[in-house]
N, C-alpha and C positions, 0 to 999 in steps of 0.2 A: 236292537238286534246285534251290532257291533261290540256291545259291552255283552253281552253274553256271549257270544261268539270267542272274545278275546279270554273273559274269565274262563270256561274250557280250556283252553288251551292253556293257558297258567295251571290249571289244578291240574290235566293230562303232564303236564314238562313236570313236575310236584310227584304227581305218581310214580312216573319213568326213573325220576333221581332216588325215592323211595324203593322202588322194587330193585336197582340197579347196585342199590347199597348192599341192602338185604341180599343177595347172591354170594356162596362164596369162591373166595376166587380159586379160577381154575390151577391144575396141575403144571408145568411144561412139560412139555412133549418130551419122551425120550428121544436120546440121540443115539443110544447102543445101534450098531449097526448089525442087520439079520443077516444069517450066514449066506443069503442071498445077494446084500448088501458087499460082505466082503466077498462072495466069488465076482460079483460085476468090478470090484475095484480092485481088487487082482487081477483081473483079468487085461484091464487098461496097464497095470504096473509093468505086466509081466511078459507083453504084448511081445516084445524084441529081444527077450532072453533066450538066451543060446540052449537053454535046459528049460522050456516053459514051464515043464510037471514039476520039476525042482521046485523052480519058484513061485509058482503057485503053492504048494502045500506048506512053508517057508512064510509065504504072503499071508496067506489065511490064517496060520498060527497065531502069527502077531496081529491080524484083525481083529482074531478071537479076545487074543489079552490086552490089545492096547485100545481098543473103539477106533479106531483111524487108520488111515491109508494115506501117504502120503501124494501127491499129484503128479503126474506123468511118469515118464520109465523107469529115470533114474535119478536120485540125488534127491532135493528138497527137501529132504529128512529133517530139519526145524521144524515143520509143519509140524511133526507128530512126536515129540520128546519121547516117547516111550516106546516109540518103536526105533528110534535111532540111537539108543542106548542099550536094545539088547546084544546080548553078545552071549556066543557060543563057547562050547569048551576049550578054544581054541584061541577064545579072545577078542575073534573078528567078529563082526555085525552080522547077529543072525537073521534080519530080515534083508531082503531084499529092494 
């Protein structure tokens, strides 16, 4: 009883590696952020700006182009190289 018992389960652990093979592998997830995504992370950036609509519309821009937000109000801009690289006609940093 013990030797059939245990042979199942060999051929079941046999099938599981079989079927498991056979699967293809999945996608990753995207990471593009929904414009819902960048209003809630603008919305944390932009919390203590003297001009909030300013920078919010500013914030979003570059959510929209860059995938990312950098972390808290102000500064950290390493987080996100392409958002701390843009620059306006003027030269200075056009996100926030």
């Amino acid at each position: 009883m013990k030797l059939l018992l245990i042979s199942m389960v060999l051929i079941g652990c046999s099938f599981l590696q079989l079927t498991m093979a056979a699967l293809p592998p999945t996608a990753p997830p995207t990471i593009n952020p929904t414009p819902s995504d960048c209003d809630l992370k603008c919305g944390q950036r932009c919390a203590a700006a003297g001009y909030e609509d300013r920078c919010l519309k500013y914030c979003g821009i570059c959510c929209e182009q860059c995938k990312c937000v950098p972390s808290g109000t102000y500064g950290n801009k390493s987080e996100c190289p392409c958002y701390r690289d843009k620059k306006n006609s003027k030269g200075t940093s056009k996100c926030p």
